[in-house]
C-alpha positions as CSV (number, residue, x, y, z in Angstrom):
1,X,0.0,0.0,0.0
2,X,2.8,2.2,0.9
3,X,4.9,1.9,-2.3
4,X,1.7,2.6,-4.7
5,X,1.3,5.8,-3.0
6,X,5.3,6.7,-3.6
7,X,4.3,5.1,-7.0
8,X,1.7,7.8,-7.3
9,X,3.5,10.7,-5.4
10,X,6.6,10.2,-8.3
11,X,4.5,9.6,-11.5
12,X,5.3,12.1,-14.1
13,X,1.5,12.1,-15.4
14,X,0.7,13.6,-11.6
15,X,3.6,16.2,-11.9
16,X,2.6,17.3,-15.4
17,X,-1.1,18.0,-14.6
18,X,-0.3,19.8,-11.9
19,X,1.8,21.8,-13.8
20,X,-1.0,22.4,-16.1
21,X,-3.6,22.8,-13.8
22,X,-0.8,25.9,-12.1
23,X,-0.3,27.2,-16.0
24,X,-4.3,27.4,-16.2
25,X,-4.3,29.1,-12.6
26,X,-1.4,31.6,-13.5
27,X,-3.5,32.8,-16.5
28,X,-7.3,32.4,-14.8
29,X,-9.0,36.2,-14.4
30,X,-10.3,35.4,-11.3
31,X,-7.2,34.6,-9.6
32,X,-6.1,37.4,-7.8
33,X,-2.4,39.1,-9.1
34,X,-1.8,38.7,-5.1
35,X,-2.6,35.0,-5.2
36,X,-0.4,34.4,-8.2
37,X,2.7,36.2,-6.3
38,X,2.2,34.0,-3.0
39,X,2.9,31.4,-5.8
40,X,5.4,33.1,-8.0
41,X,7.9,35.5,-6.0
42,X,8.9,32.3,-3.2
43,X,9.5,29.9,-6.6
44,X,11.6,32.5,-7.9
45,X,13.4,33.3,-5.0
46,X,14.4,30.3,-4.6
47,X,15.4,29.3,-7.9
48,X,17.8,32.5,-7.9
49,X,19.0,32.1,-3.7
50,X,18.3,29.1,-2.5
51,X,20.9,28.5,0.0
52,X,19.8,31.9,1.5
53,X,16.2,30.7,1.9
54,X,16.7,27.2,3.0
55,X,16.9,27.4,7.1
56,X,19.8,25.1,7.1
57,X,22.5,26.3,4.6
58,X,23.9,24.5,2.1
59,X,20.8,21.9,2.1
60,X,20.7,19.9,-0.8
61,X,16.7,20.1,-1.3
62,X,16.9,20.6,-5.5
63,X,15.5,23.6,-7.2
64,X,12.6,21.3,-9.4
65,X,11.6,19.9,-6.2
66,X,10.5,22.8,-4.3
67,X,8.8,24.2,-7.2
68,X,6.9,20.6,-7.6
69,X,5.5,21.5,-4.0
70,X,5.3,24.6,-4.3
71,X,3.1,24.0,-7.0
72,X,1.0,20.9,-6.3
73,X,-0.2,23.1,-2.9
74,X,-0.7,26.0,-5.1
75,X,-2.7,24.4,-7.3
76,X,-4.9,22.6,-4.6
77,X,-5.2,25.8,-2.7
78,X,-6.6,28.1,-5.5
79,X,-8.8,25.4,-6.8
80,X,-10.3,25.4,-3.5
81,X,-10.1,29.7,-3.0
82,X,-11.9,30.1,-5.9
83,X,-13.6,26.8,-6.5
84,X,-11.7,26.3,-9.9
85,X,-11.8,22.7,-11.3
């Protein structure tokens, strides 16, 4: 039971809806320009300084997978806000 979940939390065909779903979100009206920055400036900032940000310096957490979590909560939470599906 444990390993399909991993099996489900790794599959690409998850990570690339989600990514769509956030692409759809980025350019929905009704999503707030404030909403899209919670999203946008931490990504950002983190692709550019990341071993400032991290808590612990020097952590190798990778780039892509911050963004994947950043964006899967993202996603979740603005399809909830604004009842997007």
């Amino acid at each position: 039971m444990e390993l399909n979940r991993m099996n489900k939390w790794l599959s690409l065909r998850r990570w690339k809806q989600t990514f769509s779903r956030v692409s759809v979100l980025l350019r929905h009206p009704q999503v707030s320009a404030r909403d899209k920055l919670v999203f946008l400036i931490p990504v950002a900032l983190y692709w550019v300084l990341p071993d400032v940000l991290v808590p612990i310096p020097f952590m190798p957490i990778d780039d892509i997978v911050v963004t994947m979590l950043a964006a899967n909560w993202f996603a979740r939470w603005m399809e909830r806000k604004y009842d997007i599906h």
